[in-house]
C-alpha positions as CSV (number, residue, x, y, z in Angstrom):
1,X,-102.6,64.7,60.7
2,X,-99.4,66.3,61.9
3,X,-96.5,66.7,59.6
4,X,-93.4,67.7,61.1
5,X,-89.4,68.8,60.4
6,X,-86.0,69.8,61.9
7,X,-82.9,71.2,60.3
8,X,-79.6,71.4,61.9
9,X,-78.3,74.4,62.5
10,X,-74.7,75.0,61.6
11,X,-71.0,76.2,62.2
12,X,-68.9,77.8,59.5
13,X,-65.3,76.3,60.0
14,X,-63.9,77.9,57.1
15,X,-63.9,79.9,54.2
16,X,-66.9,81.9,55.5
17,X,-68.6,84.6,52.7
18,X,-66.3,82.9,49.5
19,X,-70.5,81.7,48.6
20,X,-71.4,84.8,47.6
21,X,-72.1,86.4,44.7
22,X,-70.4,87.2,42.2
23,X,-67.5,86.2,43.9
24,X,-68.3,82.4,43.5
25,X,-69.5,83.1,40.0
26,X,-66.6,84.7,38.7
27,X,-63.6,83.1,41.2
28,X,-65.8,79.9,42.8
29,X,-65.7,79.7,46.6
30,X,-65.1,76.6,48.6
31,X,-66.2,76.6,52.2
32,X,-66.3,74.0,55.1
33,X,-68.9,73.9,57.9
34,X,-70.7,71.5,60.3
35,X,-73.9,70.9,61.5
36,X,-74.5,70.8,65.1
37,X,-77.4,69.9,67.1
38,X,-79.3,72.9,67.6
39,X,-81.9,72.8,65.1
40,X,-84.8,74.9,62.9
41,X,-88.4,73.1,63.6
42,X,-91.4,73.5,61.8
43,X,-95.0,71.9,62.2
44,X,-98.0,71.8,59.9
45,X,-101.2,70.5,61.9
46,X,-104.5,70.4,59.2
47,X,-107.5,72.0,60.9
48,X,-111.2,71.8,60.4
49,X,-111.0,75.3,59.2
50,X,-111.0,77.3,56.1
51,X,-107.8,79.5,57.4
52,X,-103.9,79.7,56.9
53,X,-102.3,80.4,60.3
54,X,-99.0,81.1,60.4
55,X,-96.6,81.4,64.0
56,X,-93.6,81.6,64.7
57,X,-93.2,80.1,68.7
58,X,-89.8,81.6,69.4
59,X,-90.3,85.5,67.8
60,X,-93.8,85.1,69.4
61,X,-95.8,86.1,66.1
62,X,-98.8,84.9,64.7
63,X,-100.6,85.4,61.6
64,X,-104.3,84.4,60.3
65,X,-105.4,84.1,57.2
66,X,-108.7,83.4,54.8
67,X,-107.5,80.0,52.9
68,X,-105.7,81.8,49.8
69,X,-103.4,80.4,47.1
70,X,-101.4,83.7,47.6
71,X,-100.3,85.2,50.7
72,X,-99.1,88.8,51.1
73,X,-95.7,89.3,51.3
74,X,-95.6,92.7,53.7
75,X,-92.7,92.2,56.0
76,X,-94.4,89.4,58.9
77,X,-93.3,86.7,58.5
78,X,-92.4,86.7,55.1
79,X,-90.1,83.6,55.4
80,X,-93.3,81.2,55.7
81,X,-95.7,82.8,53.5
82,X,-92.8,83.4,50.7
83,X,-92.8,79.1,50.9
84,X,-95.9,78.6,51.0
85,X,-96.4,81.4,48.0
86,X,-94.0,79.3,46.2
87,X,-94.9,75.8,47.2
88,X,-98.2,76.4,45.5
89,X,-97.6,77.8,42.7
90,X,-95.4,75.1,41.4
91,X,-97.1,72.5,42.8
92,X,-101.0,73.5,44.0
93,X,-102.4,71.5,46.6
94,X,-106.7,71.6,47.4
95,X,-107.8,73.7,50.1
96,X,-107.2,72.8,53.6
97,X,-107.1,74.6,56.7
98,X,-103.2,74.7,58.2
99,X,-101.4,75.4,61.2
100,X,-97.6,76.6,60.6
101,X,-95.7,76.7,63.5
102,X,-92.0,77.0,63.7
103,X,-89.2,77.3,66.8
104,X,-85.5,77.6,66.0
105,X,-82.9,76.8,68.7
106,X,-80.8,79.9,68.3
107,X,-81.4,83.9,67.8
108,X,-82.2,85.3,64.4
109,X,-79.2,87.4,63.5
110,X,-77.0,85.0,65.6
111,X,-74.5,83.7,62.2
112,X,-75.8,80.1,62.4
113,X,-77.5,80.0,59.3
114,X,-80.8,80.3,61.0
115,X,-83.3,81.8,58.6
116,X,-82.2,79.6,56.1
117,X,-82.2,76.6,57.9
118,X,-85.5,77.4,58.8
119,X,-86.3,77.8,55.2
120,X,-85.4,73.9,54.6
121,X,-87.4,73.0,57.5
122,X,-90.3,74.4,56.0
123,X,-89.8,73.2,52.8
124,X,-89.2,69.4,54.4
125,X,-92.6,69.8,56.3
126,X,-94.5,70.8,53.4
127,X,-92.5,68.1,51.4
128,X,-93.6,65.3,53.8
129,X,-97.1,66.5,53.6
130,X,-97.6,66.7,49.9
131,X,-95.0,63.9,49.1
132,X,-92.7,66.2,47.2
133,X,-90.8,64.7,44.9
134,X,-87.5,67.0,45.9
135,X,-84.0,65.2,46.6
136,X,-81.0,66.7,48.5
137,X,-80.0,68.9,45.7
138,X,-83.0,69.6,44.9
139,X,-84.3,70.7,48.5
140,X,-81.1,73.3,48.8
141,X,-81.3,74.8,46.2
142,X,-85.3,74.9,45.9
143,X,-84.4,77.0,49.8
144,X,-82.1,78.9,48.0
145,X,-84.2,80.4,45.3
146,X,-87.0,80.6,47.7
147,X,-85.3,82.3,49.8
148,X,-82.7,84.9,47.4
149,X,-84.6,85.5,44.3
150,X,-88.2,85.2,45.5
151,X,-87.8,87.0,48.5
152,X,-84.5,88.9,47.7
153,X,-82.9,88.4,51.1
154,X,-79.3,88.7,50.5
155,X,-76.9,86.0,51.5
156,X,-74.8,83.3,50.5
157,X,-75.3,79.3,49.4
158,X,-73.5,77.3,52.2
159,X,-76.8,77.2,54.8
160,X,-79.2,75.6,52.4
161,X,-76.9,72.8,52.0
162,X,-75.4,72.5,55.3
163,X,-79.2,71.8,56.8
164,X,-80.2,69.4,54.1
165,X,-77.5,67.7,53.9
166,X,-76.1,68.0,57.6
167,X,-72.7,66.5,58.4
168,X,-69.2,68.0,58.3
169,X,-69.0,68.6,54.2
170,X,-66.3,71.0,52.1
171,X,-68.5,72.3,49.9
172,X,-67.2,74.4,46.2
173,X,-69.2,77.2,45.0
174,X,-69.5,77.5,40.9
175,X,-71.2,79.9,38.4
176,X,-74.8,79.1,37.5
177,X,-75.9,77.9,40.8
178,X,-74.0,75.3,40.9
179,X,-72.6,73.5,44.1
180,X,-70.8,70.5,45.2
181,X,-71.3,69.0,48.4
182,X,-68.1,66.7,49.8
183,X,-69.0,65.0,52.8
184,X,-66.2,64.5,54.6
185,X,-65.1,61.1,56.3
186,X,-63.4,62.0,59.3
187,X,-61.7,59.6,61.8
188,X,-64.2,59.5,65.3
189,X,-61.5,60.6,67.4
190,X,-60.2,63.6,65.4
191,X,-64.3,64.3,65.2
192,X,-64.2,64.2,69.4
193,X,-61.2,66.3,69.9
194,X,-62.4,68.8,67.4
195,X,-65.8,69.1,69.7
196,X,-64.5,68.9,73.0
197,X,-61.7,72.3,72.0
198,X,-64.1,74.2,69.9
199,X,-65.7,76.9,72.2
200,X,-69.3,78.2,70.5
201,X,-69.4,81.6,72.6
202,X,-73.0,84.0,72.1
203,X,-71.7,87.4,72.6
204,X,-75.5,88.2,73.6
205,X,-75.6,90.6,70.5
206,X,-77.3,90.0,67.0
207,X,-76.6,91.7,63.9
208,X,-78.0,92.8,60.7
209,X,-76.2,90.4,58.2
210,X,-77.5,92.3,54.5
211,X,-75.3,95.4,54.7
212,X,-72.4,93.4,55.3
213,X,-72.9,90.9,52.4
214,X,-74.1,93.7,50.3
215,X,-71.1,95.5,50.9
216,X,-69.4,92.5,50.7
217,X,-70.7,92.3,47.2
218,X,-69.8,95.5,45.8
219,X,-66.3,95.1,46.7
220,X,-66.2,92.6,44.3
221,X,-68.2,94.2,41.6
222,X,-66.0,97.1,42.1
223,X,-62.5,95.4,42.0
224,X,-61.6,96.3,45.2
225,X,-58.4,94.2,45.0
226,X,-58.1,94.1,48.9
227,X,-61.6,92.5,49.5
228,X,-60.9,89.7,46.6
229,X,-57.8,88.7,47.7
230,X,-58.9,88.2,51.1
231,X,-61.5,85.9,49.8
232,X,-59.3,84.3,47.4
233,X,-56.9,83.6,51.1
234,X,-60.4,82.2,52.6
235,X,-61.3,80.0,49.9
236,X,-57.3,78.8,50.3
237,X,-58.2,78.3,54.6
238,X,-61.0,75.8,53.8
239,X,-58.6,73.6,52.0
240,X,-56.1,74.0,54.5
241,X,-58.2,73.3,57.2
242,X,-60.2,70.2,55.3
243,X,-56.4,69.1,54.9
244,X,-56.1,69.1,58.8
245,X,-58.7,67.4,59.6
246,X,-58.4,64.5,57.5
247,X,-55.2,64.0,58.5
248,X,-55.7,64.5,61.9
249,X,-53.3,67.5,62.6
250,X,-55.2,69.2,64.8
251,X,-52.6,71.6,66.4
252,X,-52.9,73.2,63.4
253,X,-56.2,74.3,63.7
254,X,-56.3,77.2,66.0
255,X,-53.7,79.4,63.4
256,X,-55.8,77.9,60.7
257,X,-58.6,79.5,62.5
258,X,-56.6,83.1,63.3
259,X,-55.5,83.1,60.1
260,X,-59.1,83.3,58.5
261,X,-60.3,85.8,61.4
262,X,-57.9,88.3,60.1
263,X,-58.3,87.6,55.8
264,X,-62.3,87.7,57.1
265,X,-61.9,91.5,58.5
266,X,-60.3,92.3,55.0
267,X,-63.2,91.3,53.2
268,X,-65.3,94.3,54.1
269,X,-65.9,97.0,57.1
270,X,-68.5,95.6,59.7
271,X,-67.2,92.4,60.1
272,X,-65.6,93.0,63.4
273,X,-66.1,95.6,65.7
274,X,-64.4,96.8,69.4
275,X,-66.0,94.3,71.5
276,X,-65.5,91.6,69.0
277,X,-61.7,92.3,69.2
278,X,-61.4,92.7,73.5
279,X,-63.7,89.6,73.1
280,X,-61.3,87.5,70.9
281,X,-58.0,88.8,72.5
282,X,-59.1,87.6,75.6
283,X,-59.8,84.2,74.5
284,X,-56.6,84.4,73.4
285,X,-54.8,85.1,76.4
286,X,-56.5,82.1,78.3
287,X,-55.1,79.7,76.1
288,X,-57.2,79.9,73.0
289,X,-55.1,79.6,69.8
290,X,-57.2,81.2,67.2
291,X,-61.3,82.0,66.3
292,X,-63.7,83.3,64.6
293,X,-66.7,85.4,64.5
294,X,-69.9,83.2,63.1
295,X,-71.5,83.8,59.7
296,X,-71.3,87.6,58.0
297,X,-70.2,89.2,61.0
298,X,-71.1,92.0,63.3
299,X,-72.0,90.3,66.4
300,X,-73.9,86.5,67.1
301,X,-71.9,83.9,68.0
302,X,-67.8,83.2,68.0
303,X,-66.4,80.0,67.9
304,X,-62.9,79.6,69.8
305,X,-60.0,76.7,69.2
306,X,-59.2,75.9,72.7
307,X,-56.9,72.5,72.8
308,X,-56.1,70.8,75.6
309,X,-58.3,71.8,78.7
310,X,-57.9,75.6,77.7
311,X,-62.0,76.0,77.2
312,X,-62.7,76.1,80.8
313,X,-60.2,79.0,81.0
314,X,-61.6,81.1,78.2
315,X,-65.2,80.2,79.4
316,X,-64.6,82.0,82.4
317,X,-62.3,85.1,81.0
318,X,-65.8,85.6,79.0
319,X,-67.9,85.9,81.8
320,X,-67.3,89.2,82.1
321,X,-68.5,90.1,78.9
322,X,-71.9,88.8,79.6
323,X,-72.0,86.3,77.0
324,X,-72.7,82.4,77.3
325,X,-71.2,79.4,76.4
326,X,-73.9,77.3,74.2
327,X,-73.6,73.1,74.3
328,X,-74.1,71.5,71.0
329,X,-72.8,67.8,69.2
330,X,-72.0,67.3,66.1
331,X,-74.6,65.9,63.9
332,X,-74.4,63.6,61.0
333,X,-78.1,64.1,59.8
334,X,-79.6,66.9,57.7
335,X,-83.1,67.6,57.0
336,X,-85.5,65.0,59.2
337,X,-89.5,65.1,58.5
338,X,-91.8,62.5,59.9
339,X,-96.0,62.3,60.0
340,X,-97.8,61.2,63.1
């Protein structure tokens, strides 16, 4: 039997790092994104042997193991094994020989949410294979803990929930783990329009998210009044820009967008950077009104608001860079397993 899994992938529209903790625990946070189709896959094939392999296709990494209830956590691959780790201890399952494979459509590091889509992937394949019984909530926030408290990777809340849930949600960030997803029902044509002028631009350069979030962290911790109030102007953009789209103002959007780049950069050092800036300015001057730098920060992908038939413009003022211009749809679908 083959049990398989995607997750979507996603973009952050708006209030980007107001997920964090303790910012949501003490403030709340309130954040709107959108899954697009460029997804986190995994595969588990049962084999006629007593071993655990574990491979990642697109990091080119493979791991074997002796069937074992516990694998070590040691730095490869840790995302998989910390899963499957936790997987079994809460619910066991008898021993069979496995195959994990996973591929994910964009660059680690890249600010799409990529590890931890990947996370719900995993989770959805082993769910289909064991017959789980795990709902949407459930899923996310299973990924979540997985992810920040058994492996102690740093981050925020929105990814879980974007890739489980999938769609274009506004999503509030409370004390105690708790979250609220709000799918939002946007007109088809607003949708369109919103695709065809957003520009998702991979500078060609990953980044190290942790030391950003972790400062981004101890601003908070230590009152740095600067920091907060820059999140407390983010979690204020997400509105703003739900606000738009619902109502279809979509001029708005690019100095929505600006507006947020700038409050982001005040949030903690490392978020931008001199190429990021010559980067953004020169969308600007071909026609794009406003931007943003994906996910914590630091390098990955930008996303430009270019209306009219300004993207071709900025596409090319980029090229010089040496950065590309990456295709994607929305997507209304989260988490997707299947057996064949």
């Amino acid at each position: 039997m083959i049990y398989r899994s995607k997750a979507p992938l996603r973009i952050g529209l708006a209030g980007g790092g107001t997920d964090v903790s303790p910012y949501c625990d003490i403030y709340g946070g309130a954040i709107l994104n959108a899954t697009i189709t460029l997804y986190a896959n995994a595969t588990i094939e049962l084999i006629n042997e007593n071993k655990i392999i574990l491979r990642s296709i697109d990091r080119n990494e493979e791991q074997q193991f002796d069937w074992n209830k516990r694998l070590p956590i040691d730095g490869n691959l840790d995302l998989l094994k910390g899963i499957y780790n936790r997987i079994q201890k809460d619910y066991g399952f008898s021993q069979q020989g496995f195959r994990l494979s996973t591929y994910v459509d964009a660059p680690s590091g890249s600010g799409l949410g990529t590890s931890s889509t990947l996370v719900v992937a995993i989770i959805g394949a082993f769910t289909e294979m064991l017959r789980l019984p795990l709902g949407e909530y459930d899923m996310a926030h299973y990924a979540y803990e997985i992810e920040r408290k058994d492996l102690n990777f740093v981050g925020g809340r929105q990814d879980q929930y974007a890739a489980t849930f999938g769609g274009i949600n506004f999503m509030e960030f409370y004390r105690d783990d708790k979250v609220i997803v709000n799918p939002l029902t946007i007109k088809q044509n607003y949708l369109f329009e919103l695709e065809n002028n957003l520009l998702l631009y991979y500078t060609s350069t990953s980044r190290e998210s942790a030391n950003i979030i972790m400062n981004q962290s101890r601003n908070v911790i230590e009152k740095k009044s600067s920091s907060i109030e820059a999140m407390h102007q983010l979690k204020e953009q997400a509105k703003q820009m739900k606000e738009a789209l619902l109502k279809g103002n979509l001029h708005e959007l690019g100095g929505i967008f600006d507006f947020g780049f700038q409050q982001k950069k005040k949030m903690v050092e490392g978020i931008s950077n001199p190429l990021i800036e010559e980067i953004y300015e020169t969308a600007k001057k071909a026609g794009a009104t406003g931007g943003k730098i994906s996910g914590a920060g630091g390098g990955g992908f930008m996303i430009f608001y270019c209306p009219v038939n300004t993207k071709y413009n900025v596409i090319k003022s980029l090229e010089k860079f040496g950065g590309r211009y990456r295709r994607y749809k929305f997507t209304d679908h989260g988490l997707t397993t299947w057996t064949i």
